[in-house]
C-alpha positions in Angstrom: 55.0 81.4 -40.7 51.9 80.5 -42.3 48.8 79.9 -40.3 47.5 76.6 -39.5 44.2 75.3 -41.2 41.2 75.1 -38.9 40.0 71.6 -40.7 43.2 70.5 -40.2 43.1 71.0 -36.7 39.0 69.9 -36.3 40.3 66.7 -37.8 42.7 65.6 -35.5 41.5 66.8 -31.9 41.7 64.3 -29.2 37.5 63.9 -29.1 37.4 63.1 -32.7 40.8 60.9 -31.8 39.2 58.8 -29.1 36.0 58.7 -30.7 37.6 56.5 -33.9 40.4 54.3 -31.5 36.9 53.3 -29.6 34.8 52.4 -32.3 37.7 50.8 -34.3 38.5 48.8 -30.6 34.3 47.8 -30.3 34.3 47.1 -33.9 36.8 44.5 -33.1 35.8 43.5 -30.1 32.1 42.7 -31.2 33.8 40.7 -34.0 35.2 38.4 -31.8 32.2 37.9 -29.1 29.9 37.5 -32.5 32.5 34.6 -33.5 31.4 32.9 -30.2 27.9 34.1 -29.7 25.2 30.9 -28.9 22.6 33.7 -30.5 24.0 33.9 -33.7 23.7 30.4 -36.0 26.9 29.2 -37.7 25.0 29.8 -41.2 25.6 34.0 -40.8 27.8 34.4 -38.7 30.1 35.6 -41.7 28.1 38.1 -42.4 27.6 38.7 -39.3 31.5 39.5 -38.8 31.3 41.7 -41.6 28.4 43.8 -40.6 30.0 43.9 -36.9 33.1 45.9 -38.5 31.0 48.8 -39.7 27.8 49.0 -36.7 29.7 46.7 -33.9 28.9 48.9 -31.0 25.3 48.9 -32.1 25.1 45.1 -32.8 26.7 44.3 -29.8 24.2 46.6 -27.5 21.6 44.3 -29.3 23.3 41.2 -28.6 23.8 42.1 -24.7 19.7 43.5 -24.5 18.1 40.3 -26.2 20.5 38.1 -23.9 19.7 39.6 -20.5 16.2 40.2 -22.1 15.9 35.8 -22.2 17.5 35.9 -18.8 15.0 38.1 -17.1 12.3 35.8 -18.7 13.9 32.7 -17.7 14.1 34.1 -14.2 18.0 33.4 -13.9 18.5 37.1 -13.3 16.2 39.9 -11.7 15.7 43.6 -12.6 18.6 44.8 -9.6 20.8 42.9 -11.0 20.8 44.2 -14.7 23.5 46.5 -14.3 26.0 44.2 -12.8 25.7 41.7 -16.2 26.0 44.4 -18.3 29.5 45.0 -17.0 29.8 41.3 -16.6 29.9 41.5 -20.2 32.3 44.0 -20.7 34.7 42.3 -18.7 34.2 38.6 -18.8 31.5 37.9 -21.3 32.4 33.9 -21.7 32.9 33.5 -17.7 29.7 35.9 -17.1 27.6 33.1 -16.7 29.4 31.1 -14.1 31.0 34.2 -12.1 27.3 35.2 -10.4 26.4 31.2 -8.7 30.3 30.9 -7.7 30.7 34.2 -6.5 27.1 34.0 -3.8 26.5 30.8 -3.1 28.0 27.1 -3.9 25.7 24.2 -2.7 27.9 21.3 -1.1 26.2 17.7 0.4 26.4 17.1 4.1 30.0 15.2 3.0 31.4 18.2 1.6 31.5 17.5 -2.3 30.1 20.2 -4.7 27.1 20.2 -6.1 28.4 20.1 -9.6 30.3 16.3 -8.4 27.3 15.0 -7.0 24.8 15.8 -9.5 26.7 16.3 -12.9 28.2 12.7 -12.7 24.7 11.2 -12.9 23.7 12.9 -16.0 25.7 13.1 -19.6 24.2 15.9 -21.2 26.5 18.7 -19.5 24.1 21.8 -20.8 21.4 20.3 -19.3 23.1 19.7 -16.1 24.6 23.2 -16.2 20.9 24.6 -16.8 19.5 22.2 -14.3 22.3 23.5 -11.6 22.0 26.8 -12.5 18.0 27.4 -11.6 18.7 25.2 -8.5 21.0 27.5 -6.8 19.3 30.3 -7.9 16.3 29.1 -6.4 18.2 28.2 -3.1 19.6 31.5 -3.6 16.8 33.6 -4.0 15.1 31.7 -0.9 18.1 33.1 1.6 18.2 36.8 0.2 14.1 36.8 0.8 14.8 35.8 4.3 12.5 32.6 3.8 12.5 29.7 6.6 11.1 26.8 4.4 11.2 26.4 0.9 8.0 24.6 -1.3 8.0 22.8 -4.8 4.8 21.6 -5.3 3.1 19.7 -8.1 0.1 21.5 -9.9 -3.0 20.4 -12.3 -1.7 22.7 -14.9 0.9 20.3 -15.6 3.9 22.5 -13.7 4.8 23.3 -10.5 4.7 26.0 -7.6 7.7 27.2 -5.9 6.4 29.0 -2.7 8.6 30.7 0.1 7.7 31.0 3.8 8.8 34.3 4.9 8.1 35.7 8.4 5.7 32.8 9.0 3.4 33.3 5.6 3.7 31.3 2.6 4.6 33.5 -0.4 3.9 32.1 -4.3 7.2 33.0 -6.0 7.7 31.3 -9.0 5.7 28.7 -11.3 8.3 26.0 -13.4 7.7 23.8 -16.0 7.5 20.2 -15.4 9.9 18.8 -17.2 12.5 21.8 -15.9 11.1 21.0 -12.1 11.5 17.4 -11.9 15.3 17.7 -13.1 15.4 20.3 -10.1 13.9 18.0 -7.4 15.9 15.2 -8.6 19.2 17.3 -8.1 18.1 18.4 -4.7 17.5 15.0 -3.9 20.9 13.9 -5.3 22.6 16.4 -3.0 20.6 15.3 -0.1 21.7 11.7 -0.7 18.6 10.5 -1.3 17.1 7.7 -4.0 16.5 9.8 -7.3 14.4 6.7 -8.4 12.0 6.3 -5.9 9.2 9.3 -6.0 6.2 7.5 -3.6 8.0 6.8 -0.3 8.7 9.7 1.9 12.4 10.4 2.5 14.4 12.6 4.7 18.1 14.5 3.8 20.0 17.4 4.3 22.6 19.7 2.3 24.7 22.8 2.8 25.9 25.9 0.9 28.3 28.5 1.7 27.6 32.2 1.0 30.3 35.3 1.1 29.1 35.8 5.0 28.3 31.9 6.7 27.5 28.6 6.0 23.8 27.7 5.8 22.1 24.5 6.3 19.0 22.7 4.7 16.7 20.0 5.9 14.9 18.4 3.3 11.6 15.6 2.9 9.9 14.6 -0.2 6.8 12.8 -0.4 4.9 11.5 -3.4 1.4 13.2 -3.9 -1.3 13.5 -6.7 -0.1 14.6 -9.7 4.0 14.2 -9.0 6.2 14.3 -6.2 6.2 17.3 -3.9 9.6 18.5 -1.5 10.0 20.9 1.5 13.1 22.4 2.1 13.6 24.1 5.9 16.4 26.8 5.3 19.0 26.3 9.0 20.3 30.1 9.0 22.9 30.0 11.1 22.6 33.6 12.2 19.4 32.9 13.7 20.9 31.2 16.1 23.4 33.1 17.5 20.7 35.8 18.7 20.9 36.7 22.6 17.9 37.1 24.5 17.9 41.3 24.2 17.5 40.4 20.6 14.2 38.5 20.4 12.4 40.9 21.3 11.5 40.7 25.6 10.5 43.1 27.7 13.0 44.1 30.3 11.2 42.7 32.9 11.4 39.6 31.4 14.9 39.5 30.2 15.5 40.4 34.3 14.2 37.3 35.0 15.2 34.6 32.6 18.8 36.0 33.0 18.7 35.4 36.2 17.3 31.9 36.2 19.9 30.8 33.9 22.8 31.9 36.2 20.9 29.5 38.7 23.3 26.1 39.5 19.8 24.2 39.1 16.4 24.1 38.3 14.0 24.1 34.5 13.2 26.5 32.7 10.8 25.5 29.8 9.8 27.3 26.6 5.8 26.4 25.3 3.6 27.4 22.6 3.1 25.9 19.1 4.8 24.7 15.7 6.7 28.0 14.4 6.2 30.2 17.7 10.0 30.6 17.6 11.1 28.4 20.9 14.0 26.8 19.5 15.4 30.0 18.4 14.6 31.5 21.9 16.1 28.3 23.8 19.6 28.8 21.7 19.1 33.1 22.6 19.1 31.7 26.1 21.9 29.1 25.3 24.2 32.3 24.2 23.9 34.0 27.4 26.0 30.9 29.3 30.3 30.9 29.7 30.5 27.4 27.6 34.2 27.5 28.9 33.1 27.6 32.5 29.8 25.3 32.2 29.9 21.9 30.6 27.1 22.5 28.2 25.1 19.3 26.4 22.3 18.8 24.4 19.8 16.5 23.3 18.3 17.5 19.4 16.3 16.1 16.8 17.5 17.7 14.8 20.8 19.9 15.8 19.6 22.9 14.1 22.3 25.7 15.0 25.6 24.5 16.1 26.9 26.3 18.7 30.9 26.2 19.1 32.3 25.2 22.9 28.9 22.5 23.7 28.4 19.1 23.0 25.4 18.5 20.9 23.6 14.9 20.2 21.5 14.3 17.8 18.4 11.6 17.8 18.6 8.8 15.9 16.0 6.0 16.5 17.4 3.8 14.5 20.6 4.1 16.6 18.6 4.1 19.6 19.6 7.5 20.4 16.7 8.0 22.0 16.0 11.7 23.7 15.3 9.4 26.8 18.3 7.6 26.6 20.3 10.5 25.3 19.4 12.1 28.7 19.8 9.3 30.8 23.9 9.0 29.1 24.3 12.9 29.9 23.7 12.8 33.2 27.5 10.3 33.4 29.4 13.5 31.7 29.8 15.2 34.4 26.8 18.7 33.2 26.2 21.7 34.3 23.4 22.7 31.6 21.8 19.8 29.6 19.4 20.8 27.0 16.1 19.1 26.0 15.4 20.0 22.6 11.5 18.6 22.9 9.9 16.8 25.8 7.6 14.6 23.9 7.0 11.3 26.0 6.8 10.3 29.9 10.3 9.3 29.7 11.6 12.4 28.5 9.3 14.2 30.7 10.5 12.4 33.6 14.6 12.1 33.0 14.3 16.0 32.6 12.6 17.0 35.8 14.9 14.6 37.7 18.1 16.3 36.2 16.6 19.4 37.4 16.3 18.2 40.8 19.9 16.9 40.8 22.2 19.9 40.6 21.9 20.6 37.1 20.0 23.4 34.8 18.2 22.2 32.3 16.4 24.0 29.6 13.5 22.5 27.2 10.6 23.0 24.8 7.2 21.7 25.0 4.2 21.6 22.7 1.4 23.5 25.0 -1.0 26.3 24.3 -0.5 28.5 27.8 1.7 28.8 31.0 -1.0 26.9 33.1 -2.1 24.0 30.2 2.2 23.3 30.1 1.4 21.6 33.7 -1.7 19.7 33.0 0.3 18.4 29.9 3.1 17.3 32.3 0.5 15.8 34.5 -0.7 14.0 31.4 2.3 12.7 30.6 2.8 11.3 34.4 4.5 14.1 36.4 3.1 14.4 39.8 2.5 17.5 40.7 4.8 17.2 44.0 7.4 16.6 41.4 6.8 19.7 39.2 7.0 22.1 42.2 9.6 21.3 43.3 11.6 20.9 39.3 9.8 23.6 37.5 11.4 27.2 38.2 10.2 29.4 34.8 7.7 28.2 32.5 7.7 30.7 29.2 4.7 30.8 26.7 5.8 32.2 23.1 4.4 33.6 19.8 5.2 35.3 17.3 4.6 38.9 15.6 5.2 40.5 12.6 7.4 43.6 12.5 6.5 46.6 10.4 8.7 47.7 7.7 10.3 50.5 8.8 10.5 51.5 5.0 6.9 52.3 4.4 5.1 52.2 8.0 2.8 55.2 8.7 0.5 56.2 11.3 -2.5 54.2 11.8 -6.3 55.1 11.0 -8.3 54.4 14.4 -11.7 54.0 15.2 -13.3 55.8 17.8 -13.7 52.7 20.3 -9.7 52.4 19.8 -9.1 56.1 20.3 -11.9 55.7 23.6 -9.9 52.5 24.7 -6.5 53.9 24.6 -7.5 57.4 26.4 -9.4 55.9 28.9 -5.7 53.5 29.4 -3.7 56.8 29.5 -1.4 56.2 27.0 -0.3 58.1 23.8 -1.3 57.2 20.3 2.0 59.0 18.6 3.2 55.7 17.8 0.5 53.7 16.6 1.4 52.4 13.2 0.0 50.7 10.5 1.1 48.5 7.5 1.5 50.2 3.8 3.8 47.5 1.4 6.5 48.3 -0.3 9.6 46.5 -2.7 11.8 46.1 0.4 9.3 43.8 2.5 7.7 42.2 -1.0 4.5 44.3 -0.8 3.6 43.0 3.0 4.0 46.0 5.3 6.2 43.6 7.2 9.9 42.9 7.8 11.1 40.0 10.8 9.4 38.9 13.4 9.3 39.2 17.1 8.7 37.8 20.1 5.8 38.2 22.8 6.2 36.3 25.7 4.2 35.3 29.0 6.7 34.5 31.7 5.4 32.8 34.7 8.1 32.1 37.4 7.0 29.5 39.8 6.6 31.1 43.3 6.0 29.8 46.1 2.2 30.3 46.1 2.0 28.6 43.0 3.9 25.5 44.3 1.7 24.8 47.2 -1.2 24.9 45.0 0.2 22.7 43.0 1.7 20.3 45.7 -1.6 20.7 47.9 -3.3 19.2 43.9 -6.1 22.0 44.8 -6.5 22.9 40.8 -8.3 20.3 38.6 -6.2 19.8 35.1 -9.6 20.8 33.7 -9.3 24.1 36.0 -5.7 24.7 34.8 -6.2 24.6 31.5 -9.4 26.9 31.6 -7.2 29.5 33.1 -4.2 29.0 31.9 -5.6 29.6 28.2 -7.6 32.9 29.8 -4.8 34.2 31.4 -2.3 33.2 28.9 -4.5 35.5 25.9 -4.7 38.4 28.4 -0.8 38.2 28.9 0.8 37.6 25.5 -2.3 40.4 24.2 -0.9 42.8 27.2 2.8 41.7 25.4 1.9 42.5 22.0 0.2 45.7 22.5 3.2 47.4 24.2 5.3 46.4 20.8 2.2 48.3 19.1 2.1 51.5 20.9 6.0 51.6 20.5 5.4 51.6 17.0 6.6 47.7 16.3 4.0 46.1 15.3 0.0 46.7 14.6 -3.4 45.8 16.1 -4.3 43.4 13.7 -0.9 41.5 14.1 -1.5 41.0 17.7 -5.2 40.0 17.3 -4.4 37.5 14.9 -1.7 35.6 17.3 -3.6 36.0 20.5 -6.8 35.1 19.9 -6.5 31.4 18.3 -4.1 30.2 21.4 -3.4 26.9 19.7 
């Protein structure tokens, strides 16, 4: 038997086999995706087939790197997210396009309808539209990965516009758009919104939603005309926020002792102070999550509902309605509650409906715009609460802020001075923990990731009620040292979250010592 040729065999071994059924397969393949390629212009594409049967695979890696090369410049893609178009390509190359919006995010009005059937039936020319749709969601899109709260699109001198993103409380500059390319975006998040795409001077009001892979998320939205075009603010309503219990915010255990225990009470108020963006809301629905909504008949009074909560009954203001938050209260009170929540006490009405709930068998739970513990009562004085009144209502009065967390990515020991080395030896406690801010891709360069709450709890005893019911304090006497104390508390607060490593100095300087 004769012996078999080496060439013969060379030739036909399976790695020379696969090699030629694969680059026969991509020839072909490369043919086909030329045929329909939007790069390629109708004059060569002939030759373009032709040159595709003999270098397809190489055309075709030059096809996929200048398209995701005008993505990445366009912004409708980021660097993570090469990888996953590439195979995108390779699998669906005339659905990749569409798959990514569908697949993380579809934007719906407050009715319901898709984005796509509000917007596209206003305009005729469908690339456009698609285009126009397309940077929308990813904007919306990129706003709820970066964890932002409010979303900004605002007209510039350079003829353009700024989209800016408020993350953990700081405004952020993430993007600059062409007019023309803005303007069709503002008008399509005004469509959604159901508001009036014509009229760009008077200040309007809407809201939207879009559901994700994990829970639906909700937007507030106002526009308002300005120099140089019309500018729109977008507050993002993450629903997750909202179903935070009170372990989760960020309290001491001292004070999650006590507010626990005042919400078990049958009666009394417990009210939540401190500024625009010091987190109250969120902490009054943390509070909200530690109640049995099937064995307490739960209602609240909003403007506007921000986190719906499944087994309450939640009201919204209207004022055009006359769904007033006095009147809303004043209806409550005839369905039969066990907890009524005041989403803001911002008149003598309000003021005066809530403290007589409180008094009447029923818990009640509010916000108020105040700067300290102490200042909270000479505003209720202010607004006409006698201070026999609110001794007898109040039970817990919380002040709030906020502070930065570090990013637990990139935090590293902290670089003290020797005064803050003296101050923390001559306090006894260890500096093991003491942490600074670095910046890194995961918190966008900040040195910070979420936010936390410190919180000065002051539970009305009686000492404090017969100095109020006795009127021995001056408002002017109250609010002196309420806003003393009220520094030294929430600085005492913040500085435990440092030495545990949470947060840093400089965070806690810069919230406590502009009590606004």
């Amino acid at each position: 038997m004769p012996e078999s040729d080496p060439n013969v065999v060379l030739l036909f071994s399976p790695f020379r086999l696969i090699f030629v059924v694969g680059w026969l397969y991509l020839c072909i393949y490369t043919v086909v995706r030329v045929e329909y390629s939007p790069l390629i212009s109708n004059r060569y594409r002939g030759l373009a087939s032709v040159v595709s049967l003999l270098i397809g695979p190489f055309l075709m890696t030059l096809l996929v790197v200048t398209d995701i090369s005008k993505k990445l410049q366009d912004g409708e893609i980021t660097p993570d997210e090469i990888f996953s178009t590439i195979l995108g390509y390779l699998l669906h190359w005339e659905k990749q396009e569409h798959v990514k919006k569908k697949k993380f995010i579809e934007l719906m009005d407050s009715s319901g309808k898709s984005f796509s059937e509000v917007y596209g039936s206003q305009s005729k020319d469908t690339e456009a539209t698609r285009k126009t749709l397309d940077l929308t969601e990813r904007i919306i899109y990129d706003a709820v990965v970066s964890r932002a709260s409010d979303i900004l699109i605002d007209p510039n001198t350079a003829r353009g516009y700024t989209i800016r993103f408020r993350v953990d409380g700081f405004l952020r500059v993430m993007n600059k758009v062409e007019d023309e390319k803005c303007v069709a975006v503002i008008n399509s998040i005004k469509a959604i919104s159901s508001m009036d795409i014509a009229e760009k001077r008077r200040p309007q009001d809407g809201s939207f939603m879009a559901k994700t892979k994990d829970a639906n998320i909700y937007f507030r939205v106002a526009t308002a005309g300005v120099m140089g075009g019309e500018k729109i603010t977008i507050r993002i309503l993450n629903q997750t926020a909202g179903m935070l219990r009170l372990e989760e915010i960020g309290m001491t255990s001292k004070n999650l002792k006590i507010i626990s225990e005042a919400i078990k009470q049958p009666s009394g108020m417990i009210l939540l102070c401190g500024p625009t963006g010091s987190g109250k809301t969120t902490s009054l629905y943390a509070m909200l999550n530690q109640i049995d909504f099937y064995t307490r008949n739960v209602v609240t009074v909003e403007d506007p509902v921000e986190y719906v909560l499944a087994g309450t009954s939640q009201i919204e203001v209207n004022v055009k309605a006359n769904i007033t938050f006095a009147n809303a209260l004043r209806s409550i009170l005839r369905q039969d509650p066990d907890v009524i929540v005041a989403g803001e006490i911002r008149d003598a009405e309000t003021a005066a409906m809530a403290m007589q709930a409180s008094q009447t068998g029923h818990l009640v739970l509010a916000t108020l715009h105040s700067s300290s513990n102490l200042a909270t009562l000479v505003r209720l004085q202010d607004l006409g609460i006698k201070p026999l009144l609110l001794s007898s209502a109040l039970s817990v009065v919380i002040s709030q802020r906020l502070v930065r967390k570090l990013c637990e990515h990139c935090k590293h020991s902290a670089n003290l001075t020797e005064s803050q080395i003296a101050e923390f030896k001559s306090r006894g406690v260890g500096l093991d923990h003491v942490m600074t801010a670095k910046g890194c891709d995961k918190c966008g360069g900040t040195g910070y990731y979420g936010r936390s709450a410190i919180m000065d709890v002051m539970v009305l005893d009686e000492e404090i009620k017969a100095i109020l019911a006795d009127g021995r304090l001056s408002a002017g006497d109250l609010k002196q040292k309420g806003d003393t104390r009220g520094r030294t508390a929430l600085k005492r607060e913040g500085m435990k979250k440092v030495l545990m490593g949470i947060t840093t100095i400089e965070e806690v300087k810069r919230v406590t010592t502009r009590l606004e």
